[in-house]
MIDOSE-1310 file (N, C-alpha, C; in nm, 2 decimals, decimal comma, always signed):
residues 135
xxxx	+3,16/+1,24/-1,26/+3,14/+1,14/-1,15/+3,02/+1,06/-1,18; +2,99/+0,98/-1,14/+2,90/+0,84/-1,19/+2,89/+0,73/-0,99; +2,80/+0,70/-1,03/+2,76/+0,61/-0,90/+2,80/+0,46/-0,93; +2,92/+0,39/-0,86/+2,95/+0,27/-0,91/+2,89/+0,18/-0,88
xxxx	+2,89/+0,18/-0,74/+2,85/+0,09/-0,64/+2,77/+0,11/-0,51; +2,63/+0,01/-0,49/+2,59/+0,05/-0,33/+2,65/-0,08/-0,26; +2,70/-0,05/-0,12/+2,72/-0,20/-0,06/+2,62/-0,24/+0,05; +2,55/-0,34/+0,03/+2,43/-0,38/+0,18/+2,56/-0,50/+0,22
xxxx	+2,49/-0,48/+0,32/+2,56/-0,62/+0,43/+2,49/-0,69/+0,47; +2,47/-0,81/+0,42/+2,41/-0,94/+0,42/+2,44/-1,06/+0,51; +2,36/-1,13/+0,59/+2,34/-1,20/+0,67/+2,38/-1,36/+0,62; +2,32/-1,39/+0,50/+2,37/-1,53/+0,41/+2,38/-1,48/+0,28
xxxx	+2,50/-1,49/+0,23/+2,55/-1,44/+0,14/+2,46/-1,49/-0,02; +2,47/-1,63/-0,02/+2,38/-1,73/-0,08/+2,22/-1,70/-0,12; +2,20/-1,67/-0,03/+2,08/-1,63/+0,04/+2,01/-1,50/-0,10; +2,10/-1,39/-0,05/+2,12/-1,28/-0,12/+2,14/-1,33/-0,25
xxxx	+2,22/-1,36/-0,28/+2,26/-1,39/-0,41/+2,18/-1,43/-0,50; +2,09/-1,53/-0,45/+1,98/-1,61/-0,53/+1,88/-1,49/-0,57; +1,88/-1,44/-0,45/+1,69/-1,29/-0,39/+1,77/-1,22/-0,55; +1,89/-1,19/-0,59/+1,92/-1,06/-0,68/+1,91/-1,13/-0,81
xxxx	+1,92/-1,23/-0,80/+1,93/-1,28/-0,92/+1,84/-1,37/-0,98; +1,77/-1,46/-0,87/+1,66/-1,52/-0,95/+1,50/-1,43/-0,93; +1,52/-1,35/-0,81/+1,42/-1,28/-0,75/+1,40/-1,15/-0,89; +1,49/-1,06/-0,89/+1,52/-0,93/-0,94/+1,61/-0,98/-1,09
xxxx	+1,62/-1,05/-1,12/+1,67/-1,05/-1,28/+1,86/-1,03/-1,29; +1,89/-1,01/-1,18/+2,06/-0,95/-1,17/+2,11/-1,06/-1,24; +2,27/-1,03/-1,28/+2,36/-1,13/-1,28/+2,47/-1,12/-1,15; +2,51/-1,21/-1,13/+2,61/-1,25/-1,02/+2,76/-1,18/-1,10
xxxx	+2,80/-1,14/-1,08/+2,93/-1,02/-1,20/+3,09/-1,08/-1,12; +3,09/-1,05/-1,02/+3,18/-1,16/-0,93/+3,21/-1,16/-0,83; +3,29/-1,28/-0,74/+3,33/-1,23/-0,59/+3,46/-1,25/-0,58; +3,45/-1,25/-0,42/+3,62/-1,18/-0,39/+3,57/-1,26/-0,20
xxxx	+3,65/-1,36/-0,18/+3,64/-1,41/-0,03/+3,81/-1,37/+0,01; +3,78/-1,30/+0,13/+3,87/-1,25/+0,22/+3,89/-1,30/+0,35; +3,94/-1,44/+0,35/+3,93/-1,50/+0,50/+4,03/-1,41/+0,63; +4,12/-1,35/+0,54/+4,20/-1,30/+0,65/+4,15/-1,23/+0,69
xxxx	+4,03/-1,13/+0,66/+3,95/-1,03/+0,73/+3,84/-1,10/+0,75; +3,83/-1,16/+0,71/+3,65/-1,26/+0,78/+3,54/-1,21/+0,70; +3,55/-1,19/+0,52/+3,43/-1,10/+0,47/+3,46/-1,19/+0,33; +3,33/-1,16/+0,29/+3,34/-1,24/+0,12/+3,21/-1,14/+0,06
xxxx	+3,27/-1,07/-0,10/+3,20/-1,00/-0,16/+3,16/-1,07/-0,26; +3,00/-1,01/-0,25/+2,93/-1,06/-0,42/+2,91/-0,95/-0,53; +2,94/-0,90/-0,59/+2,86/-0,78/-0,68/+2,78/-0,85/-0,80; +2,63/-0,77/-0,76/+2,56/-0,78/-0,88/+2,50/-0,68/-0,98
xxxx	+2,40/-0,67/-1,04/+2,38/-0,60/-1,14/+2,28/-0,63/-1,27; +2,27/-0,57/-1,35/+2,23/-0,57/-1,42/+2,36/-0,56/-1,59; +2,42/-0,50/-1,54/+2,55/-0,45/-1,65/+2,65/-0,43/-1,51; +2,76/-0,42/-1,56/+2,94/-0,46/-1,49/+2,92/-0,24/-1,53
xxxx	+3,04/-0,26/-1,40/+3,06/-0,08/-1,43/+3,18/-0,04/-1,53; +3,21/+0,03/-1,61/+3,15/+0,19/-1,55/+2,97/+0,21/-1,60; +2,99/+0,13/-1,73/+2,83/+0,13/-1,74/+2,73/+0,11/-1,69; +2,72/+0,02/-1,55/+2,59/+0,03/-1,49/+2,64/+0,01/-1,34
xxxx	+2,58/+0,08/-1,27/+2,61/+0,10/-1,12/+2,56/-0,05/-1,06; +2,66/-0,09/-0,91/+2,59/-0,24/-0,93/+2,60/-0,26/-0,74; +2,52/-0,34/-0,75/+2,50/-0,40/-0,57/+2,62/-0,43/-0,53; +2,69/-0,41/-0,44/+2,82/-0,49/-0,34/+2,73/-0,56/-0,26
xxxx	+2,74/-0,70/-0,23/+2,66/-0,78/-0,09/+2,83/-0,84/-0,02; +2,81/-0,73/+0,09/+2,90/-0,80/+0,20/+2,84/-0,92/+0,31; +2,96/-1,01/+0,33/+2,89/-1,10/+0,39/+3,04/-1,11/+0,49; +3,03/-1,07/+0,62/+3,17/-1,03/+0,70/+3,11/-1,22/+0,81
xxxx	+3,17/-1,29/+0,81/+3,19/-1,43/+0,85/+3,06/-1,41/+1,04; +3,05/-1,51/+1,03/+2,96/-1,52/+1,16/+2,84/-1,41/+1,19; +2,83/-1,32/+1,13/+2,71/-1,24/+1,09/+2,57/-1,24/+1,05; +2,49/-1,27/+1,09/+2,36/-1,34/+1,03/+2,25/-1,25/+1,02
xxxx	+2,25/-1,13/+1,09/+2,16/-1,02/+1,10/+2,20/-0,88/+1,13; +2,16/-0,77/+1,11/+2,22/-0,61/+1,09/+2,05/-0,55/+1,20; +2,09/-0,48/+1,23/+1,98/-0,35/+1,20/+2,03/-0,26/+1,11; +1,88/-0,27/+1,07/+1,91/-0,14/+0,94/+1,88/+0,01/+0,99
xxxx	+1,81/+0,00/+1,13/+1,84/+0,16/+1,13/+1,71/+0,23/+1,08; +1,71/+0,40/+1,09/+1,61/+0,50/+1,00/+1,66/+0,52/+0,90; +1,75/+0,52/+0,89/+1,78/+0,63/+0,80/+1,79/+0,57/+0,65; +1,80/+0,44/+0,65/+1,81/+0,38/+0,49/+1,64/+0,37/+0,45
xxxx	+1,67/+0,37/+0,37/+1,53/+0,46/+0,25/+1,49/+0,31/+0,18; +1,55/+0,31/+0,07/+1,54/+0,18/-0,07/+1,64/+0,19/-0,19; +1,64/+0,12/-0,22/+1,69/+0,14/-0,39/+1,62/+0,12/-0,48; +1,61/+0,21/-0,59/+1,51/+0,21/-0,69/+1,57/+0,13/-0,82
xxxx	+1,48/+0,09/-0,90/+1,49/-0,02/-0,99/+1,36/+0,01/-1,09; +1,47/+0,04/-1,22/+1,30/+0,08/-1,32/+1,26/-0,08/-1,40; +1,15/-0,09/-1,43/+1,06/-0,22/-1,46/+0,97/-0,16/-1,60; +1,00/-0,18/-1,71/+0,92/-0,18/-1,84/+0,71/-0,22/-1,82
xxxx	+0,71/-0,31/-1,71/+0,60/-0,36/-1,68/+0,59/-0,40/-1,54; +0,55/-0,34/-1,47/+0,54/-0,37/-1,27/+0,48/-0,50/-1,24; +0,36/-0,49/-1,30/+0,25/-0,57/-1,27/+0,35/-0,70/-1,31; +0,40/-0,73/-1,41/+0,48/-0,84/-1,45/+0,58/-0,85/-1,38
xxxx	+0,68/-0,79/-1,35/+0,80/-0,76/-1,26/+0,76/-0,81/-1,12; +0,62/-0,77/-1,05/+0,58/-0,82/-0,92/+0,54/-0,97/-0,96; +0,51/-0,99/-1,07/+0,45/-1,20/-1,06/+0,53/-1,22/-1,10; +0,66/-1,20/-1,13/+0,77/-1,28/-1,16/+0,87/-1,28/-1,06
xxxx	+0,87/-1,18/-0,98/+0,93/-1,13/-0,81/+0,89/-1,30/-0,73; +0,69/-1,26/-0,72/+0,67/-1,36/-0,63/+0,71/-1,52/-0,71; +0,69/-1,52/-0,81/+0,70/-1,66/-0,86/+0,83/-1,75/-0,81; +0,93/-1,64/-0,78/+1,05/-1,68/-0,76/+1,08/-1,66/-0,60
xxxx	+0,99/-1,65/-0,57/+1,01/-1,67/-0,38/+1,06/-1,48/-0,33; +0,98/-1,41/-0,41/+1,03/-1,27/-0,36/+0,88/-1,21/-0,28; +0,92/-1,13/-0,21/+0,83/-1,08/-0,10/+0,76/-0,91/-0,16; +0,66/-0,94/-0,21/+0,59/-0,81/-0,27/+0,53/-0,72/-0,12
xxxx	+0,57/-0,65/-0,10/+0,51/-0,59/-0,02/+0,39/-0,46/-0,03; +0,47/-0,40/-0,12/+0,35/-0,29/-0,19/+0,28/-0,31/-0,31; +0,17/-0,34/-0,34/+0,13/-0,39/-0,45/+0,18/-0,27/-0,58; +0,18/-0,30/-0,67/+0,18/-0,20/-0,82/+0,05/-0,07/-0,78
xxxx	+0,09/+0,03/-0,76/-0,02/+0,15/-0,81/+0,08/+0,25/-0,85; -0,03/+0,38/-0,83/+0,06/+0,51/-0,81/+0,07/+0,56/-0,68; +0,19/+0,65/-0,71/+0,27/+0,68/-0,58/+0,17/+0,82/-0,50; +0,17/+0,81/-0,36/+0,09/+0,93/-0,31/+0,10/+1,04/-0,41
xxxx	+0,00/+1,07/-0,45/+0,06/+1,24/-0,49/+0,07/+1,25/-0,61; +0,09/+1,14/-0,69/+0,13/+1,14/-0,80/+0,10/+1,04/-0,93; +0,14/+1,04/-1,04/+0,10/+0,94/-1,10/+0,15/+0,77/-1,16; +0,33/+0,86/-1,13/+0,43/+0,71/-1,15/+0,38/+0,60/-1,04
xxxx	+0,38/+0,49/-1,17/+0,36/+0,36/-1,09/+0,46/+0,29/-1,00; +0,42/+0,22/-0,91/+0,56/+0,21/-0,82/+0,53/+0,05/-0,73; +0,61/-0,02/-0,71/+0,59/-0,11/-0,60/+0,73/-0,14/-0,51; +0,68/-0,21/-0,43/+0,83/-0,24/-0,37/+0,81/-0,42/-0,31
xxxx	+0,94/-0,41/-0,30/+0,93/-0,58/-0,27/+1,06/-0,58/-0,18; +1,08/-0,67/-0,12/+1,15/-0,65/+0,08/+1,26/-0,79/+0,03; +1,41/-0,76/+0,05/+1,48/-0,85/+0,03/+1,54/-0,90/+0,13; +1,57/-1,10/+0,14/+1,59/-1,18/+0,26/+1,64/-1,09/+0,43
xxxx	+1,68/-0,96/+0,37/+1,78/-0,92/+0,52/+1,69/-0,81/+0,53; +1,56/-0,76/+0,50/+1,47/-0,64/+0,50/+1,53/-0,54/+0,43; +1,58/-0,54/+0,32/+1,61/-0,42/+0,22/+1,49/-0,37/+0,14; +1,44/-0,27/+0,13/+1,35/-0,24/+0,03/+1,42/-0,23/-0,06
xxxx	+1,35/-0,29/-0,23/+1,38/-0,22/-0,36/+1,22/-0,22/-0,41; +1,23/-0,04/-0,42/+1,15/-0,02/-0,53/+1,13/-0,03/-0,65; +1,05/-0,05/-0,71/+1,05/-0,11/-0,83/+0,94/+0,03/-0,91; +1,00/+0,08/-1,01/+0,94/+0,23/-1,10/+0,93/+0,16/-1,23
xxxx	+0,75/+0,19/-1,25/+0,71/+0,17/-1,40/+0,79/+0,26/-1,48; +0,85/+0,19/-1,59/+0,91/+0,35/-1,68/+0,94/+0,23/-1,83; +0,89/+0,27/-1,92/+0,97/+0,26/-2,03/+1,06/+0,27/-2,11; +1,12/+0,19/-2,16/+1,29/+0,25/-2,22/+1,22/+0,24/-2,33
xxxx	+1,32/+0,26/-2,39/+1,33/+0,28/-2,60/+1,41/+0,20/-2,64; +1,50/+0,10/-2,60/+1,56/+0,04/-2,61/+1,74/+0,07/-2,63; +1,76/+0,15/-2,61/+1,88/+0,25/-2,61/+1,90/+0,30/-2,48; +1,81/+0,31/-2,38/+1,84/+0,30/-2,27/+1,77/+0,44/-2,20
xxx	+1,70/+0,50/-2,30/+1,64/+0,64/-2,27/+1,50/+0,62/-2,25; +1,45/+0,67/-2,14/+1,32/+0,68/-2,15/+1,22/+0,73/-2,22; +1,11/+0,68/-2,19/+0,97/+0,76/-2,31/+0,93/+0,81/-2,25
């Protein structure tokens, strides 16, 4: 089993769209508008599944705001370079909220940055090897 998909529900679909992809580096992979139910899907990503697990942004018609509630946490997102990842976040109109350090307790570097509808994504310093494995 493998993780395909998370879905947020998004307030301006557009909106979203831009935050994942000009904000976070995603591509736009595709949508799906469903007027007869009143919803239109975006999925994004970094890579299309089964190889890479990818965002659903629902956007259900006349909806403009959610509570998110306790219980949702973040989504993590690994970054080869944070410090770079956060000035390229803000450069593009993204909202840094935690600066780049390390995490309580520990040594992994970590930030987070807050998307148009209040979603945290963490952002985890980590190195690949180019094959897709960590160092």
């Amino acid at each position: 089993m493998r993780i395909l998909h998370t879905m947020l529900r998004v307030g301006d679909l557009q909106r979203s769209i831009d935050f994942y992809t000009r904000v976070l580096g995603m591509k736009l992979l595709r949508t799906s508008d469903n007027p007869e139910y009143q919803y239109t899907l975006a999925f994004v990503g970094y890579g299309s599944n089964p190889d890479h697990a990818e965002l659903e942004l629902t956007y259900n018609y006349g909806t403009t705001s959610y509570d998110l509630g306790t219980a949702y946490g973040h989504i993590a997102i690994s970054a080869d370079d944070i410090v770079a990842a956060c000035d390229a976040a803000r450069s593009n109109g993204g909202n840094v909220t935690r600066e780049p350090g390390p995490v309580k307790g520990g040594s992994t570097v970590i930030a987070f940055i807050t998307d148009p509808d209040g979603y945290k994504i963490e952002l985890i310093e980590r190195k690949f090897d180019g094959q897709g494995a960590g160092l």
